[in-house]
C-alpha positions in Angstrom: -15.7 9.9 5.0 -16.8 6.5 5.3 -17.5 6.8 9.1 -19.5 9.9 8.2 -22.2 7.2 6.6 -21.8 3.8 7.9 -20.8 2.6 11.5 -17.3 1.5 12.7 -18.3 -1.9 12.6 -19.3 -2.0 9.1 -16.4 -0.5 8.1 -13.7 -2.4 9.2 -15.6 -5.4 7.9 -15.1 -3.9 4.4 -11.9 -3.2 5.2 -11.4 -7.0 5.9 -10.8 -8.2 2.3 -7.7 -5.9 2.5 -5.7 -9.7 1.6 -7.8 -9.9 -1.8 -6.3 -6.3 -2.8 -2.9 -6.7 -1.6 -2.5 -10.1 -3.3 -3.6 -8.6 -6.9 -1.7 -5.5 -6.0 1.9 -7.5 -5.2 1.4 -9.9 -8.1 1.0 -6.4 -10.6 3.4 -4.4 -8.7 6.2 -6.7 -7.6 5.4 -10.1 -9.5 4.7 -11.3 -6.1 3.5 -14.9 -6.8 0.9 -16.4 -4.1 0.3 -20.7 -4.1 -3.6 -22.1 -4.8 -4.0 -22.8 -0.9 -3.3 -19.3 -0.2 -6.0 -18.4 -2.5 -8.5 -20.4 -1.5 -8.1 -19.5 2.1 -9.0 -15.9 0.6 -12.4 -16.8 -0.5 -13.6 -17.1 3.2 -12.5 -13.6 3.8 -14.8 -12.4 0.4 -17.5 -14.6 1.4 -17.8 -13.3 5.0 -17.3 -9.3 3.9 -20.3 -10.1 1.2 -22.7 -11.5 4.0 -21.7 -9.1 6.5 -22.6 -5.9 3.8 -26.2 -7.7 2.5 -27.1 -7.5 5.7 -25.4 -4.7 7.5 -28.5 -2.0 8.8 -26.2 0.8 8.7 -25.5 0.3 4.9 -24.9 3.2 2.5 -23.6 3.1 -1.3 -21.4 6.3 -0.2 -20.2 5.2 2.9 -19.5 1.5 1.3 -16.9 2.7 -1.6 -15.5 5.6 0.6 -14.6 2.2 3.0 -13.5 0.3 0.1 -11.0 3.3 -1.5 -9.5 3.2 2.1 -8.9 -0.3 1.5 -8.1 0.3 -1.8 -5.3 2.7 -0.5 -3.7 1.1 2.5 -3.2 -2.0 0.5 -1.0 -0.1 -2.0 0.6 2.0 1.1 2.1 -1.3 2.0 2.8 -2.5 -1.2 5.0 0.6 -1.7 5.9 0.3 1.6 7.6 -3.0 0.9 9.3 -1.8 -2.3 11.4 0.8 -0.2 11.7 -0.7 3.1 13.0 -4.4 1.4 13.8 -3.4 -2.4 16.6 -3.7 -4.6 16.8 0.1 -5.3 15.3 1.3 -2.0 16.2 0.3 1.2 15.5 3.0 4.1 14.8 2.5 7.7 11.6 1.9 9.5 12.4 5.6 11.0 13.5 6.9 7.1 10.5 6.1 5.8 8.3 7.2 8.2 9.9 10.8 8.2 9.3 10.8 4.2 6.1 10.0 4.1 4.9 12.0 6.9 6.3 15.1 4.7 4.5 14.0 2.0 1.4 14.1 4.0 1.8 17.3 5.2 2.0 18.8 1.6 -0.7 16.7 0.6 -2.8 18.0 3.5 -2.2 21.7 3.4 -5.1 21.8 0.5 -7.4 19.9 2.2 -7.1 21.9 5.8 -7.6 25.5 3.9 -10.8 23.7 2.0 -12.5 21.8 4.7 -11.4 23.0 8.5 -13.3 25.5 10.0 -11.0 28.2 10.8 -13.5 29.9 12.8 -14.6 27.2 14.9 -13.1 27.4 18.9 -10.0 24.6 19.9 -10.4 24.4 23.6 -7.5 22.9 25.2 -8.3 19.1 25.9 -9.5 19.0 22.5 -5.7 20.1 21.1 -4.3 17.3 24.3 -6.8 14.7 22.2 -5.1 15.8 18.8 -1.8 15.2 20.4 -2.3 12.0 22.2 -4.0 10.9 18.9 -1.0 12.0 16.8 1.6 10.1 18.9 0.0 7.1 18.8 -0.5 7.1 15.4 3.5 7.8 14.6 4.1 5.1 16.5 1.4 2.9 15.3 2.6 4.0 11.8 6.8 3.1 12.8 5.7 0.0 14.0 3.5 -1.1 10.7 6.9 -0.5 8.8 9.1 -2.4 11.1 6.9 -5.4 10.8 6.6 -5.0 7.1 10.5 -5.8 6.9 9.9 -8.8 8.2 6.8 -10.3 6.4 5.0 -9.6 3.1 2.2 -7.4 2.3 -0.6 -10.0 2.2 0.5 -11.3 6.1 0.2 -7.7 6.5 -2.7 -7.2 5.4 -4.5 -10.7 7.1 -2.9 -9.6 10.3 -4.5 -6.4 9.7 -8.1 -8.1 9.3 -7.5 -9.7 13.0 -7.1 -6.2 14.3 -10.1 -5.4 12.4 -12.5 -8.0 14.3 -11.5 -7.1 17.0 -12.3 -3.0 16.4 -15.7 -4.7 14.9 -16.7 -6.1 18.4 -15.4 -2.8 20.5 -17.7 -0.6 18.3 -20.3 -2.4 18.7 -20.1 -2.5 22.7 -18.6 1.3 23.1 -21.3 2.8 20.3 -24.0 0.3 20.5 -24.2 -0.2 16.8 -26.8 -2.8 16.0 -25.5 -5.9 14.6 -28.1 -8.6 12.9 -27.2 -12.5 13.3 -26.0 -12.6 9.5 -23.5 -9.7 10.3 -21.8 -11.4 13.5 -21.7 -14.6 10.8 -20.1 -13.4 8.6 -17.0 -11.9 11.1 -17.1 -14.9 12.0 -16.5 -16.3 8.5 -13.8 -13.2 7.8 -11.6 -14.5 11.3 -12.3 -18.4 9.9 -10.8 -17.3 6.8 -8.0 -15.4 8.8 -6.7 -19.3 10.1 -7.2 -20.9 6.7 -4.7 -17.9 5.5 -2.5 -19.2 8.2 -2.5 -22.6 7.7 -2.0 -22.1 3.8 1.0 -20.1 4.3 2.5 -22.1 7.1 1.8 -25.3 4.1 3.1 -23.2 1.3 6.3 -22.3 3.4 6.8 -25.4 4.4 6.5 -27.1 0.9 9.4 -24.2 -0.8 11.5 -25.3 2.1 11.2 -28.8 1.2 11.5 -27.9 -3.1 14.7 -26.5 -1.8 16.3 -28.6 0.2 15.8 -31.9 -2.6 17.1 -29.0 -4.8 20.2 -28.6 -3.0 20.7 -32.4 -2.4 20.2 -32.8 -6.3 22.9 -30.3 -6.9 25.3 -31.7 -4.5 24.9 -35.5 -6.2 
């Protein structure tokens, strides 16, 4: 829906403060504690998304909270994600949880499809090769996601996420010719500034538990 009012380009930039979300989201959700630095490093990612809406010509109410519930919705997908693929209680495969949740889609979607596809509209055939190209990348785009997100938390997730996001920002604007003003192409370039400050706070913050541990350790062994 959101493409349906605003450009790609837009979009994805509102989809860029995906970190803010996921952080509130893991601290509710899984008590998920985050230190000042990473915080901070956050604010660059707000301030960039605010600049690049104000002055986005492709802006529309609609199209901007349809962006923002996508936002809304991946964050907690990985949250969730997370909770099965590393919890306590949970703990299914990258392949498990992909064959659940794409279930749950389906059921989900059969609604949908008998409201809004037009049943009488003509498939030719390299649109149904498109469908199924599209489909297989996206299972394995989706596998993938949940692989990584054994290995690191939501909020790295969702700041490496914003990198890809740039990066679709630029490619729409040379494959679709979206206009972009000077203020817009700042502010990306605030949202990937804020990207390495994210970095640098977590490579600190990891840094600094590793060091709270180990004088821990030596305190305990004294």
């Amino acid at each position: 829906m959101a493409l349906k009012f605003v450009a790609v380009s837009f979009t994805e930039t509102v989809k860029s403060s995906a970190p803010i979300f996921t952080v509130l989201i893991s601290w509710l959700m899984m008590n998920e504690r985050t230190g000042t630095y990473v915080n901070l490093s956050l604010i660059p990612l707000m301030g960039g998304l605010a600049l690049c809406s104000a002055n986005e010509m492709s802006f529309n109410v609609v199209g901007f909270i349809a962006a923002l519930a996508t936002n809304i919705c991946d964050c907690l997908q990985n949250v969730f994600s997370k909770m099965l693929i590393s919890g306590e209680e949970f703990k299914y495969t990258p392949a498990e949880l992909q064959f659940y949740t794409s279930m749950a889609s389906v059921i989900v979607e059969i609604p949908a499809l008998m409201i809004m596809m037009d049943f009488e509209q003509t498939i030719e055939h390299t649109l149904v090769f498109v469908l199924i190209v599209d489909g297989v990348f996206f299972h394995f785009q989706s596998i993938t996601a949940y692989v990584l997100m054994s290995y690191i938390s939501p909020v790295t997730h969702s700041v490496a996420n914003t990198t890809k996001r740039a990066l679709l920002i630029w490619l729409s604007v040379m494959v679709f010719g979206n206009p972009v003003t000077f203020l817009s192409g700042f502010g990306t370039a605030i949202v990937l500034l804020g990207v390495l400050l994210y970095n640098q706070a977590r490579l600190h913050e990891s840094r600094h538990r590793l060091r709270v541990h180990q004088q821990h350790r030596l305190g305990v062994t004294v």
